[in-house]
C-alpha positions in Angstrom: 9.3 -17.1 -5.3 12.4 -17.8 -3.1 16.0 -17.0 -4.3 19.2 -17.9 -3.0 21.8 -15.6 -2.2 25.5 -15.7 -1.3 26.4 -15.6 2.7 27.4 -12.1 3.0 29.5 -12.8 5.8 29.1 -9.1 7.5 26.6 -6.8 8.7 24.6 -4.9 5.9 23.5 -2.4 8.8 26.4 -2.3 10.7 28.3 0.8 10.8 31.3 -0.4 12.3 33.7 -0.8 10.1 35.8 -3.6 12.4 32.6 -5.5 12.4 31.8 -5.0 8.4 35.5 -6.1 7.7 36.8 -8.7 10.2 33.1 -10.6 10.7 31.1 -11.8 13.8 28.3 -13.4 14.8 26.0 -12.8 11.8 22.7 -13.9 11.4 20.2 -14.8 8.1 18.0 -12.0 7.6 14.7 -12.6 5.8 13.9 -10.2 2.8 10.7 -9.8 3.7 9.8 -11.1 6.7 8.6 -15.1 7.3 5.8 -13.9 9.2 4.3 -11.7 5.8 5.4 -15.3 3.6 8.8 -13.9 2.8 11.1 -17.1 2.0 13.9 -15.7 0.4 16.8 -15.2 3.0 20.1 -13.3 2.6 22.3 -15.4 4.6 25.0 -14.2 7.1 24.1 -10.7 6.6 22.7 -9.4 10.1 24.9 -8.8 13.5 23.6 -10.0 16.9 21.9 -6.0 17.6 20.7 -5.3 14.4 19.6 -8.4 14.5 17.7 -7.7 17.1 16.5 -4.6 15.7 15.0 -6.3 12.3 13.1 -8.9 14.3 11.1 -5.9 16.5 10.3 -4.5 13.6 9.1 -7.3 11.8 7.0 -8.5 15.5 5.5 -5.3 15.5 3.8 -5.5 11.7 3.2 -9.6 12.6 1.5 -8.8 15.8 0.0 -5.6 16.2 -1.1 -5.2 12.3 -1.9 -8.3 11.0 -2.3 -10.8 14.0 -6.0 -11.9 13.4 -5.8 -11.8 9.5 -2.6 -14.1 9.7 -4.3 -16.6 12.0 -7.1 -16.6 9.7 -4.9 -17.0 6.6 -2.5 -19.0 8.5 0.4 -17.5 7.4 3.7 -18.6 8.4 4.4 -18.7 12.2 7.7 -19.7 14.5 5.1 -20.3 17.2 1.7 -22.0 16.4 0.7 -22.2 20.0 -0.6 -18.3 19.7 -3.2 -20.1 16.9 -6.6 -20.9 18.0 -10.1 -22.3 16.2 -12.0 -20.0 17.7 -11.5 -16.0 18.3 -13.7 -14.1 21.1 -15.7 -11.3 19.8 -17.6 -9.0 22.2 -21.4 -8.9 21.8 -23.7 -6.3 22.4 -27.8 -7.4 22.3 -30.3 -5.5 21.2 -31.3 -5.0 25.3 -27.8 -3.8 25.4 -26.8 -6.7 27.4 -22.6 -7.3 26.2 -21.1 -11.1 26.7 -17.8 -12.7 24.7 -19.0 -15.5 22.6 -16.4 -17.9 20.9 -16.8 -17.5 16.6 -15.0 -19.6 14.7 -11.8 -17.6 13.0 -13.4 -18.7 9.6 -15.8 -16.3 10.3 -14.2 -13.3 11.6 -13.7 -10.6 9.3 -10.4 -10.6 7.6 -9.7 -6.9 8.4 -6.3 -5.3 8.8 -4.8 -1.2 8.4 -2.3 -0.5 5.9 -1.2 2.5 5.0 -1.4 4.8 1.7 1.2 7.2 1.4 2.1 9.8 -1.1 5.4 9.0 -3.4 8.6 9.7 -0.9 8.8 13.3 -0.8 12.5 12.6 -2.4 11.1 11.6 -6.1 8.5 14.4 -5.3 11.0 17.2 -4.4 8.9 18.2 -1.5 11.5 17.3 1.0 11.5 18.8 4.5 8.0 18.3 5.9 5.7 15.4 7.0 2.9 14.1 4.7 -0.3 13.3 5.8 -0.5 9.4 5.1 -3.4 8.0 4.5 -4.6 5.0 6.7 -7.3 2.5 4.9 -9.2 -0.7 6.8 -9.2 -3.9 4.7 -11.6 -6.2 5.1 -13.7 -8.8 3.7 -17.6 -9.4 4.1 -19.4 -9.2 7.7 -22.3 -12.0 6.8 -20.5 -15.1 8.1 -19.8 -13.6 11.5 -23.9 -12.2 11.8 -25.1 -15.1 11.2 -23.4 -15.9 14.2 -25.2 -13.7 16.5 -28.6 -13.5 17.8 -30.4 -10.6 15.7 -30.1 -7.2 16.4 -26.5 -7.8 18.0 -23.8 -5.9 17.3 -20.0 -7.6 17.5 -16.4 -6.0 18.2 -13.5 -8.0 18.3 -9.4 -6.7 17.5 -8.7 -5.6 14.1 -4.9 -5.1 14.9 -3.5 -1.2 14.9 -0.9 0.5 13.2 1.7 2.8 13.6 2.4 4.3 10.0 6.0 5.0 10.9 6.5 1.4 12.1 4.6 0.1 8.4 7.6 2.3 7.1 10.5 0.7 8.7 9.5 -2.1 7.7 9.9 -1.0 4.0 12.9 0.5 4.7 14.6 -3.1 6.0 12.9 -4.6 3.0 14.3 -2.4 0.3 17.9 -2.1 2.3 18.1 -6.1 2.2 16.7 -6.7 -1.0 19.3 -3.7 -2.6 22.2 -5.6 -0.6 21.1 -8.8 -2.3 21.3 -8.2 -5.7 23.7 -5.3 -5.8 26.5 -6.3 -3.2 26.7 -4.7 -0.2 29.2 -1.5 -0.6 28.3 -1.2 -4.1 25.0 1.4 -3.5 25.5 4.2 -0.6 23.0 3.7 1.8 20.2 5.9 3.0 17.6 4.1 4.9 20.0 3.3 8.2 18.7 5.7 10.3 15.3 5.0 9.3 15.3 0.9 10.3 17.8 2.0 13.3 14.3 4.1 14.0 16.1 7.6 14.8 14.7 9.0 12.1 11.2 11.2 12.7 10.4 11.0 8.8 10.7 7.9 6.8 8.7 9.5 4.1 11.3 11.0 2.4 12.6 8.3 1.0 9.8 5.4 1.5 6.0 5.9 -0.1 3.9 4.8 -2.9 2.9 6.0 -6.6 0.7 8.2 -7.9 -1.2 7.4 -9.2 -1.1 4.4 -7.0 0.0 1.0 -8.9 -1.2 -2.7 -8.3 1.1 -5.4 -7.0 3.9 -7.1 -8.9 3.7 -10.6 -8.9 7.6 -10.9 -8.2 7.3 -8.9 -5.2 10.0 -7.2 -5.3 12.2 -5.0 -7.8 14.8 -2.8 -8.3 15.7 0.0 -10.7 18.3 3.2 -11.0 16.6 6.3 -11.3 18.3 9.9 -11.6 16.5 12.5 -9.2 17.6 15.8 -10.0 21.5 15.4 -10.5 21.8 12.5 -8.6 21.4 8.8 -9.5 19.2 6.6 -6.8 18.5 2.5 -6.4 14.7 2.6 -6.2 13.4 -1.0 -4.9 9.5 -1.7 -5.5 7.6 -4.0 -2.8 4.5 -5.6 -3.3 3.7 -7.5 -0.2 1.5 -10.1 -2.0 0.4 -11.8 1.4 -1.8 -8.4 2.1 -3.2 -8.6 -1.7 -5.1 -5.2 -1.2 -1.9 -3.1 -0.6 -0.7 -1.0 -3.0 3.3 -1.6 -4.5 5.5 1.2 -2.2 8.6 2.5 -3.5 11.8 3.2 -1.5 14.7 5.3 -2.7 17.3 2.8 -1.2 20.6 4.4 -2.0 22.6 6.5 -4.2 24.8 5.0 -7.2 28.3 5.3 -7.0 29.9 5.6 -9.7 32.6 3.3 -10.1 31.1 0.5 -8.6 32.2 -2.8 -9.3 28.8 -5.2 -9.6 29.2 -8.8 -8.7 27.7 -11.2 -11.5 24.4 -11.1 -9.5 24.8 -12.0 -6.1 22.5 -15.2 -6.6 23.8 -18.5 -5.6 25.8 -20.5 -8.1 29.1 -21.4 -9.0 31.4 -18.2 -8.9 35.2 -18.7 -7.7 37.0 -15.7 -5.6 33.2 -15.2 -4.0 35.3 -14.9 -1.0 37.4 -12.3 -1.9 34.6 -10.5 -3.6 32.8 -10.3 0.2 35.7 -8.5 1.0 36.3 -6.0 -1.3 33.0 -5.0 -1.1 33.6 -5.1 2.9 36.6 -3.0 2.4 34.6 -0.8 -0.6 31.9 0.5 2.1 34.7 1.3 4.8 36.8 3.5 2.4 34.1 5.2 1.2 32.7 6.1 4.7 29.6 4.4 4.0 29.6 2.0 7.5 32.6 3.9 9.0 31.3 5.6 11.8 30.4 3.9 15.2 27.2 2.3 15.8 24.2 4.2 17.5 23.3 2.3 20.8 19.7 2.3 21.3 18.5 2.9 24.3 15.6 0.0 25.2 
């Protein structure tokens, strides 16, 4: 389902406040991203460097996940001249004798890794040390690719890998995005900046599943307030409904201020002063130290 949203007209993961008041170069950033199917698009929201940050991450779920299983369920691409009609599997004989043979990517396996984590350690109260995240293979039946092969053969072809902290950045710049969406940027304290920005070592503190573990939303995405302790948190649920056989992941997203003002949904349609609402929220988020301090330059 796509939605429209107003330009936001600065940086929703800049922490400079000149940039997050006075505007610059900003870019449309993609919910969730085109490569996973994602078509809803939060305009003017991303500087040039975060920019830049958003579309690695992104890349690295696109290519090293899910590159073989998005050819074969030709998902969306920028560049189609990656996509072939044919993928090369290594083949082993029965004599042991090993050769590439050219399988049509119908009949490859559509396997990828995704992972399955615990709740974030934050809804759990076990905050301070690193889960063990489960990995899991997804795949779908090996008969079309044997019949391929002469018998007794044996095939190995690229399944794509995965870094689980990578998976969870990629939640994190899903939740942040879809929280500055439909809340208004300054109206939720963030906590997942350091997370996307990747300086943080565990993202599993505030990024995970359920437990038990739940199926998909259709809608994809959703949001709800949810006190922790004393404290009251934006939770956004993802579903990534182009990898069906993930779970939904939850991501503690930001605190809830108190006083904040709500816009009337930040979805488009006609609202006069949107303007002006852009920049008291701009000018929210810098007096309340939220994107105050100077941006972290990454080193490359």
């Amino acid at each position: 389902m796509q939605s429209e949203f107003f330009p936001v007209g600065h940086c929703i993961f800049c922490r400079d406040s000149d940039e997050a008041v006075v505007g610059g170069p900003f870019t449309d950033e993609h919910i969730i991203a085109f490569s996973l199917g994602g078509n809803s698009v939060l305009p003017e929201a991303t500087c040039d460097e975060h920019q830049k940050i958003t579309a690695c991450i992104d890349d690295l779920i696109a290519q090293k996940m899910l590159g073989v299983y998005r050819h074969s369920h030709n998902l969306p691409s920028r560049t189609k001249s990656g996509y072939r009609p044919f993928y090369k599997v290594s083949v082993t004989t029965h004599t042991g004798i090993t050769y590439y043979q050219d399988v049509p990517i119908s009949e490859i396996p559509k396997a990828y890794i995704a992972p399955k984590p615990p709740p974030p350690a934050l809804v759990t109260g076990k905050t301070g040390d690193m889960p063990s995240v489960e990995l899991q293979m997804h795949f779908s039946r090996f008969e079309p690719l044997m019949r391929q092969l002469p018998g007794g053969a044996s095939a190995t072809w690229g399944s794509g890998t995965l870094a689980a902290n990578d998976f969870a950045r990629m939640l994190a710049k899903v939740a942040h995005t879809f929280a500055s969406a439909i809340l208004g940027h300054g109206n939720f304290e963030p906590l997942l900046l350091e997370i996307i920005e990747g300086t943080e070592s565990n993202p599993w503190t505030y990024v995970g599943g359920f437990d038990p573990v739940l199926p998909q939303e259709v809608s994809g995405l959703s949001i709800i307030e949810q006190t922790l302790g004393d404290v009251r948190y934006w939770i956004v649920s993802v579903s990534l409904n182009a990898l069906p056989e993930t779970p939904r992941y939850q991501v503690v997203t930001g605190k809830a201020l108190e006083s904040a003002r709500f816009p009337s949904r930040s979805h488009a349609s006609k609202v006069t002063h949107r303007d002006q609402a852009k920049l008291d929220q701009a000018a929210r988020a810098l007096a309340l130290g939220l994107y105050g301090t100077p941006k972290k330059k990454r080193k490359h």
